[in-house]
C-alpha positions, 0 to 999 in steps of 0.5 A: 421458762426463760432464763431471764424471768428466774434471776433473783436480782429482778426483784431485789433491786440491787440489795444482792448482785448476780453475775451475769455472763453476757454472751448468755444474757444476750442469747436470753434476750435473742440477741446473737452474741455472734453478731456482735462486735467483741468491742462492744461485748467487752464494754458490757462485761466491763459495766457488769464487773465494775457497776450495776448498770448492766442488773439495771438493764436486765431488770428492765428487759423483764419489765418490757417483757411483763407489758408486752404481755400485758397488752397481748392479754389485755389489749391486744389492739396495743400489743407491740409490734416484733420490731418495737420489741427488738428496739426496746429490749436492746435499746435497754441493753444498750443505753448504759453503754455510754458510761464505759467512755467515749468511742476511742478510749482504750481499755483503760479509761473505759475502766477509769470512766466507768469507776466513775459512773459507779458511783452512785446517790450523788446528791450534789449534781452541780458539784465539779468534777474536780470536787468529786475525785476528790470527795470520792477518790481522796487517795488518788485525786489528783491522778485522776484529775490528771487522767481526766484532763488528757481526755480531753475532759474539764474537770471543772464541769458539773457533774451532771454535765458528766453524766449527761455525756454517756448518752452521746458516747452511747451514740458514738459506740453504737453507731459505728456497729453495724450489726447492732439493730439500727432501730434500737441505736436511736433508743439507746442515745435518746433514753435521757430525752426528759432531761432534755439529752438530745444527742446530735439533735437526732430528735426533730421538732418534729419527733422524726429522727434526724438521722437514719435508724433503720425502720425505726424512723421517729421518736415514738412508744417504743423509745419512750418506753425505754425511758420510763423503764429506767426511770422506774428501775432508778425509783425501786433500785437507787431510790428505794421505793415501792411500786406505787411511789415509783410509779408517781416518781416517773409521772413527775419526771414527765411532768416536768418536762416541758416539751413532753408532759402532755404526751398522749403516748408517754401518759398512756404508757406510764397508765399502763405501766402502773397496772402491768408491774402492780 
């Protein structure tokens, strides 16, 4: 059995936390440690010793595995194509990445920033960042402030516009790997598509991606499968709900968006997702 199918984290959504040795967890996931960049190996160990974003991701990557098979026994004519595979596995892996900082911050505002994403059920979103150090870090606030401002960050922003930066960093840190899948960088900065995220508009209007990718020339199911997975993981881990509840959850994330709500192939994708993870 693949190692990846037996951690008790996939099914326990964060009540317990399993460490993970990332150099293994990327050969579970057929994706050659060797060939990635020690920068980037150093980030996900980061997110793994301070957050749980990387349990996230693995949670994830099985719920992927659980659809391909699905499709392979019960509508091979849907069944993912090994490239889109690759793309959502890593895209994954991948899209949290972000949330260790921008492209040039040093080990230690990797932490600093990462400390900040780690904390989690942040109800007010349009609270200032300034509130949050304080509400949160009483003891330091103004350090912290201080550390954020030389950034080059405004501690006056929301922090939803806070959280909203870790897709273009995620960008940022990708792309300048170059033996990371190019198809899968595109999934990683686009995973927060529905709430209207859209990195360097590196979605067109139409749906082709503005940037070279590889294969992986448009914003199509294997993207938007990444998406709906981490809507799924947030509804069961943070939010505490049963598959059915988060099944609805995900259906209205959609539905409130705009320019994706009557997408076929999200629609379609959620259908299934429903009856493969039941």
């Amino acid at each position: 059995m693949d190692p990846i199918e037996r951690r008790p984290s996939s099914e326990t959504y964060g009540q317990e936390k399993t460490d993970i040795d990332i150099r293994q967890f990327l050969r579970e996931i057929g994706i050659d440690p060797e060939r990635v960049a020690i920068h980037i190996i150093e980030r996900l160990q980061l997110l793994e010793e301070r957050t749980k974003f990387i349990g996230d991701s693995e949670r994830s990557i099985l719920h992927a595995k659980q659809i391909f098979a699905y499709y392979k026994h019960n509508a091979p004519e849907k069944s993912f194509s090994d490239i889109e595979k690759r793309t959502v596995i890593a895209g994954a892996l991948f899209a949290d990445i972000g949330k260790s900082g921008p492209a040039n911050a040093s080990p230690e505002e990797q932490k600093f920033i990462a400390d900040m994403f780690a904390v989690e059920n942040v109800m007010n979103e349009k609270m200032p960042v300034r509130k949050f150090f304080e509400e949160h870090f009483s003891a330091d606030a103004a350090e912290r402030i201080e550390k954020f401002q030389a950034m080059g960050l405004d501690p006056a922003m929301t922090m939803r516009e806070f959280w909203n930066k870790h897709s273009p960093w995620t960008l940022e840190i990708l792309r300048s790997e170059r033996r990371i899948p190019s198809e899968a960088i595109a999934a990683a900065a686009a995973h927060h598509a529905l709430e209207n995220v859209n990195p360097e508009d590196i979605i067109g209007n139409d749906e082709r991606f503005t940037q070279y990718f590889g294969e992986n020339a448009a914003f199509d199911r294997a993207e938007k499968l990444v998406i709906l997975l981490d809507k799924y993981d947030a509804a069961r881990r943070r939010g505490g709900k049963n598959h059915a509840e988060a099944i609805e959850i995900v259906r209205k994330i959609l539905g409130r968006n705009s320019r994706y709500a009557a997408d076929r192939e999200f629609r379609e994708l959620i259908e299934d997702m429903e009856r493969a993870l039941g």
